[in-house]
NUDO-134977 format. One record per residue (C-alpha): residue number from 1; residue in three letters; x, y, z. Coordinates in steps of 0.02 Angstrom, whole numbers, plus 32768, in hexadecimal, padded with zeros to 4 digits. Layout:
BEGIN
@k:NUM r:ALA X:X Y:Y Z:Z
...
This chain:
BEGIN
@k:1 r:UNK X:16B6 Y:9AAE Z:9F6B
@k:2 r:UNK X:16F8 Y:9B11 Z:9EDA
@k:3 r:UNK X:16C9 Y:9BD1 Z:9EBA
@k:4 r:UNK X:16BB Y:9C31 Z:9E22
@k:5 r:UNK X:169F Y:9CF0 Z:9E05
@k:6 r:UNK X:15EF Y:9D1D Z:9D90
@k:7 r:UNK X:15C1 Y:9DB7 Z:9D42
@k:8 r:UNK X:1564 Y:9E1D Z:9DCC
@k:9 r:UNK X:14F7 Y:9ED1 Z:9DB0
@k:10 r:UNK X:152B Y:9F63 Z:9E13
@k:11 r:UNK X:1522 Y:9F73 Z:9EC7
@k:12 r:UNK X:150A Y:9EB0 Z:9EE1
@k:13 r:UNK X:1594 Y:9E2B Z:9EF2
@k:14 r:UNK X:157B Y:9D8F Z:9EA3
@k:15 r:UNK X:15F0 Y:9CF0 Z:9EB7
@k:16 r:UNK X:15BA Y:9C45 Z:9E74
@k:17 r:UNK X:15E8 Y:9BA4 Z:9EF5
@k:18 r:UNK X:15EC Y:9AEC Z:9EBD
@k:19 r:UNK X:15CE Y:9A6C Z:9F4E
@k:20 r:UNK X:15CF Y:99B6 Z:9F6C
@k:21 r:UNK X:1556 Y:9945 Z:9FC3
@k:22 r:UNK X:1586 Y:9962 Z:A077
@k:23 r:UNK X:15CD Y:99FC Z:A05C
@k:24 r:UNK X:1597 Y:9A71 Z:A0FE
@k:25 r:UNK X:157D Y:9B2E Z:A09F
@k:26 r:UNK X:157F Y:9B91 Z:A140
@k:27 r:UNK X:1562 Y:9B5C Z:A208
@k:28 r:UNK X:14BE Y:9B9C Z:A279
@k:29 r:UNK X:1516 Y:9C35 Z:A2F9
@k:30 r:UNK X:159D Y:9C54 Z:A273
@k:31 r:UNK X:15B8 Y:9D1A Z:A235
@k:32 r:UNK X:1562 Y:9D45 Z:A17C
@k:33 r:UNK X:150D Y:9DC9 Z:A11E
@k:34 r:UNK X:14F7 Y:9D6C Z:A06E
@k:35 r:UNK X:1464 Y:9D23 Z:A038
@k:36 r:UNK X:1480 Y:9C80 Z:9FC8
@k:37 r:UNK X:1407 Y:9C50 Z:9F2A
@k:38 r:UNK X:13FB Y:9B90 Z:9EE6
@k:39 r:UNK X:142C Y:9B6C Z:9E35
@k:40 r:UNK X:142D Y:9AC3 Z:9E49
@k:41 r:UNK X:141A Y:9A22 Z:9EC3
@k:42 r:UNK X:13CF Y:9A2F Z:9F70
@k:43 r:UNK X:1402 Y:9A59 Z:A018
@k:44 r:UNK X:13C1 Y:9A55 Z:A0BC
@k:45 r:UNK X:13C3 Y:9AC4 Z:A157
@k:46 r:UNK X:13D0 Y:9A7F Z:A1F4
@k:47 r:UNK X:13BF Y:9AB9 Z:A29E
@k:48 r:UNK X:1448 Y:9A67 Z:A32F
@k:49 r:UNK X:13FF Y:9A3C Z:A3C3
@k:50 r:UNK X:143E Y:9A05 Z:A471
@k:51 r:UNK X:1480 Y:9951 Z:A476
@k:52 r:UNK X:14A9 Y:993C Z:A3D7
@k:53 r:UNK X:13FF Y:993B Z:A395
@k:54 r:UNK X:13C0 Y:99B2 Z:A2ED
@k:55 r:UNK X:1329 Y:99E6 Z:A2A2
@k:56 r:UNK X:1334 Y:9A09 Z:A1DA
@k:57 r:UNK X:12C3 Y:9A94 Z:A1D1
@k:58 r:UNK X:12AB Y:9A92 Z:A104
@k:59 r:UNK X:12DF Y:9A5D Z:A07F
@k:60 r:UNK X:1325 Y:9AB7 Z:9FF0
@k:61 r:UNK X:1333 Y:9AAF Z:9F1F
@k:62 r:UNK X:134F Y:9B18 Z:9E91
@k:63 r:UNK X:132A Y:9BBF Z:9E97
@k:64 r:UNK X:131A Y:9BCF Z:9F4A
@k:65 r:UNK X:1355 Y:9C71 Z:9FB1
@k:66 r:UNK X:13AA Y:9C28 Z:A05A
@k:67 r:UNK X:1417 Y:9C61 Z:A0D7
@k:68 r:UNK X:13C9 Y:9D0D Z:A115
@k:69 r:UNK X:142F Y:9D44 Z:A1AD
@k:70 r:UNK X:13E5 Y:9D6C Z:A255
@k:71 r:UNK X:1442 Y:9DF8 Z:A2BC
@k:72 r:UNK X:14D6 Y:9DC1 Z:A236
@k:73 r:UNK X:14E0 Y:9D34 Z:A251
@k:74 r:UNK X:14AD Y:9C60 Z:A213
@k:75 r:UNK X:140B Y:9C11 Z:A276
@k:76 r:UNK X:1425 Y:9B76 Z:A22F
@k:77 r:UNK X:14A9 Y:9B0F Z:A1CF
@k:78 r:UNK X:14A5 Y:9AFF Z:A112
@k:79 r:UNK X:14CD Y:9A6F Z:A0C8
@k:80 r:UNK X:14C2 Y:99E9 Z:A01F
@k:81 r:UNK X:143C Y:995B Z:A000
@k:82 r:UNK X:14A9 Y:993A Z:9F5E
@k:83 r:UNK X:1527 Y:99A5 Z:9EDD
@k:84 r:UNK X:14E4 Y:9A59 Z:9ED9
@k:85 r:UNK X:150C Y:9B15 Z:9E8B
@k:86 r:UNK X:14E5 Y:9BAA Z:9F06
@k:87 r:UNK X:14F8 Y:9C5F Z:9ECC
@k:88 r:UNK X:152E Y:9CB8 Z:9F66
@k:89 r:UNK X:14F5 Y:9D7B Z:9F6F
@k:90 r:UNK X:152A Y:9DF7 Z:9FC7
@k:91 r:UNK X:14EE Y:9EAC Z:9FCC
@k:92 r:UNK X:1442 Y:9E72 Z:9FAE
@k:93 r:UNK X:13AE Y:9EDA Z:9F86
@k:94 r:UNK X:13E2 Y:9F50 Z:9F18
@k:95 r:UNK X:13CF Y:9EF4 Z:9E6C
@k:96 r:UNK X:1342 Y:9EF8 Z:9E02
@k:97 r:UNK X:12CF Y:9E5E Z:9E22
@k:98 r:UNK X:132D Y:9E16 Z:9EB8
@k:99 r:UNK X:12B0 Y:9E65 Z:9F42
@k:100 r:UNK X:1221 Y:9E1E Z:9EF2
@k:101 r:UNK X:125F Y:9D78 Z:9EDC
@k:102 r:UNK X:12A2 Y:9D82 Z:9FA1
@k:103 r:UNK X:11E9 Y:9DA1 Z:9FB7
@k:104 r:UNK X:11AA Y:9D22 Z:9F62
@k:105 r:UNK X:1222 Y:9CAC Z:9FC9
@k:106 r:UNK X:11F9 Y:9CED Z:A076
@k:107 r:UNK X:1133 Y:9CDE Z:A057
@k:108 r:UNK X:1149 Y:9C26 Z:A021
@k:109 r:UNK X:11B3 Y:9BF9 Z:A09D
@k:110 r:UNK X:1143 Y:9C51 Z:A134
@k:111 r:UNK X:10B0 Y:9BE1 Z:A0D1
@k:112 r:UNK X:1123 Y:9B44 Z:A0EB
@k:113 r:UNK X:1131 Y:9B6C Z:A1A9
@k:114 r:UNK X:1084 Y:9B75 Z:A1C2
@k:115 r:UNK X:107D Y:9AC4 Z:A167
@k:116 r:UNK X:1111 Y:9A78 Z:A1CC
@k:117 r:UNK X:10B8 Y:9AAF Z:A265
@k:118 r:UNK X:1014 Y:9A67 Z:A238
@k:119 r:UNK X:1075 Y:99D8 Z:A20B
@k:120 r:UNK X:10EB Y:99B1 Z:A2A7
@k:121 r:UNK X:1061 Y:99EA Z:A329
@k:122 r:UNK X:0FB6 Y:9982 Z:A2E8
@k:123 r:UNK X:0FF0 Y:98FF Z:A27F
@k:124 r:UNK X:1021 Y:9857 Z:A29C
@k:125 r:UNK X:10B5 Y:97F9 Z:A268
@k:126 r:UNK X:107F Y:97C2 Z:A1BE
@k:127 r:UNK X:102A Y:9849 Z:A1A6
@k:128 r:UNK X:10B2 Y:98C8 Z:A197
@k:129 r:UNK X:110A Y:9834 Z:A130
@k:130 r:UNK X:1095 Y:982D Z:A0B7
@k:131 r:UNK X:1081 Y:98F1 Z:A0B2
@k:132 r:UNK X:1139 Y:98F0 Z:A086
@k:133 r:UNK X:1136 Y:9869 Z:9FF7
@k:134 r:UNK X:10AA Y:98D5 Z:9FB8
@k:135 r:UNK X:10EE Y:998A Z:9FD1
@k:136 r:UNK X:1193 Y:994F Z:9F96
@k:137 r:UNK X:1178 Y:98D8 Z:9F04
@k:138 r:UNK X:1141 Y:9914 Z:9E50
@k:139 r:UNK X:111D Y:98B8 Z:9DA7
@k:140 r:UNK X:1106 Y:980F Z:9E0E
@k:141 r:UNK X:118B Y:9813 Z:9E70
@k:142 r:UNK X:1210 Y:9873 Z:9EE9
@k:143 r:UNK X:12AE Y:987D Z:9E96
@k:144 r:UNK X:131C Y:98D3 Z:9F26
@k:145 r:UNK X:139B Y:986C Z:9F77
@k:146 r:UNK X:1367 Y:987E Z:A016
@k:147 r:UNK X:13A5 Y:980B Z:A0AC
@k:148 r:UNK X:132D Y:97C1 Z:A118
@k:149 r:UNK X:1385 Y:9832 Z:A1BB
@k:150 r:UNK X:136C Y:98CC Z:A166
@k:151 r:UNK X:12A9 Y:98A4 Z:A157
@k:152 r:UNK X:1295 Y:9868 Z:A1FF
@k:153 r:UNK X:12F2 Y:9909 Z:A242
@k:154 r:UNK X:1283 Y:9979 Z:A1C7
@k:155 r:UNK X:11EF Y:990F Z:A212
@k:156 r:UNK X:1212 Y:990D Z:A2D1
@k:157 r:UNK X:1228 Y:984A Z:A2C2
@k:158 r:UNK X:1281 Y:97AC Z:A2DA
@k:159 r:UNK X:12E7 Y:9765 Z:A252
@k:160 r:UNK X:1293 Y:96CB Z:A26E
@k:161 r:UNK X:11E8 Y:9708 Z:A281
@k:162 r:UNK X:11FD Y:9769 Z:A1BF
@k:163 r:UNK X:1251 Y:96A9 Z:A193
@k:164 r:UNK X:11B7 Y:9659 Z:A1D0
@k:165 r:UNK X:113D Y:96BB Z:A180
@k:166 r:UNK X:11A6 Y:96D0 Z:A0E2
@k:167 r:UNK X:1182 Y:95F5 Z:A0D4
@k:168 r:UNK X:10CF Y:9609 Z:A108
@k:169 r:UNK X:10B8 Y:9677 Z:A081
@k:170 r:UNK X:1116 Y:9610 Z:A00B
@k:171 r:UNK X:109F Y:957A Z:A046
@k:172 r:UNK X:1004 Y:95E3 Z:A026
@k:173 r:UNK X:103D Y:960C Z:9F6A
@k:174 r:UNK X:104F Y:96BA Z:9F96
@k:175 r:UNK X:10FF Y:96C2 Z:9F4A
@k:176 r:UNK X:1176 Y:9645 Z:9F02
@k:177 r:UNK X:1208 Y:9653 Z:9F88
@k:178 r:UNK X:121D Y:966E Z:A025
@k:179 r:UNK X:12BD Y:96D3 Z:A024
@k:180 r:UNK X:12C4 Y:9792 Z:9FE5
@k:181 r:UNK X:137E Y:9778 Z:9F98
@k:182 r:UNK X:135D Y:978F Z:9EDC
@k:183 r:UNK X:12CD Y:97AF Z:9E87
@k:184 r:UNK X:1233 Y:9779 Z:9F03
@k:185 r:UNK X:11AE Y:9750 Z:9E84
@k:186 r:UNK X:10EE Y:978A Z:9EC1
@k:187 r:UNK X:1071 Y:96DF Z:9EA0
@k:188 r:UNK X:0FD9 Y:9732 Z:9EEF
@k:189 r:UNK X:0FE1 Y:97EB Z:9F0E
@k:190 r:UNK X:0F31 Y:97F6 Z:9F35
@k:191 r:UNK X:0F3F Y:9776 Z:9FAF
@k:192 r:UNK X:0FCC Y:97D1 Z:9FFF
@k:193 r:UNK X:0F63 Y:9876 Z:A00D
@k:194 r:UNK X:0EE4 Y:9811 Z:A062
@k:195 r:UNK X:0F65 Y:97D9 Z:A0E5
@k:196 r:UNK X:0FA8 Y:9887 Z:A0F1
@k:197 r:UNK X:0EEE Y:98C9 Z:A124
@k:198 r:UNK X:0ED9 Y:984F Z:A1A5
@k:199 r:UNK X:0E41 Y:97E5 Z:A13D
């Protein structure tokens, strides 16, 4: 994790941070007033719960805000799918243009909790699989280097039920592998949608 100084306006602290994959950004509980925008890569935030488990609550890429503090402190930990650049800034809201693309952020990501808890609460396994593949994939295929734990944690599955319905869908000629590591190339997207809405 290297850090490098920018050119920041007035009133607002900017620092530029270079991560690995696996790099953890910041920990859930830990102090912080910064907000942190993606220039590049993806991250996820993830949520520790009691023995041992997690729940990734989203997932991140460029141009993301992340990292808003509650009572000053993380709810969640922060960290790498693959090689990414955050800007870290501090002393928010007072630049030109940054409110309104804070905005933006929040009202997408209140739309995506709706989704998620549409998702998690009335749809079955494959389902929410193939409502991933779909959300997540673009030109014909998902090209995020995702591990199949990660999914099943942003899922609220089993490793080996996303494996198993990963192949099935492979079978069916609804993509071409059955592992998301690399570029997971889209066969049928209509016939995923069709999965996704439960026909």
């Amino acid at each position: 994790m290297t850090f490098a100084q920018t050119n920041a306006p007035p009133r607002t602290s900017r620092q530029s941070i270079e991560l690995e994959a696996g790099d953890l950004l910041y920990r859930q509980w830990e102090p912080g007033s910064s907000i942190y925008h993606i220039d590049s890569g993806h991250l996820a935030l993830v949520k520790s719960l009691s023995k041992s488990r997690r729940q990734v609550l989203c997932l991140l890429s460029k141009g993301d805000y992340f990292g808003f503090p509650l009572a000053g402190r993380r709810d969640s930990d922060a960290e790498t799918i693959c090689a990414a650049t955050v800007t870290e800034i501090s002393a928010w809201g007072n630049e030109d243009g940054l409110d309104h693309s804070i905005y933006e952020t929040l009202q997408v990501r209140l739309t995506l909790v709706y989704e998620r808890l549409t998702l998690l609460g009335r749809q079955t396994a494959e389902e929410r699989v193939a409502s991933f593949i779909v959300e997540m994939g673009g030109d014909g295929g998902l090209d995020v280097p995702l591990k199949t734990s990660l999914v099943a944690d942003y899922l609220g599955l089993r490793i080996e039920t996303v494996s198993r319905i990963l192949h099935k869908f492979r079978r069916k000629g609804l993509i071409l592998q059955a592992v998301f590591k690399g570029n997971m190339a889209i066969l049928d997207e209509a016939g995923l949608i069709v999965v996704s809405q439960g026909k």
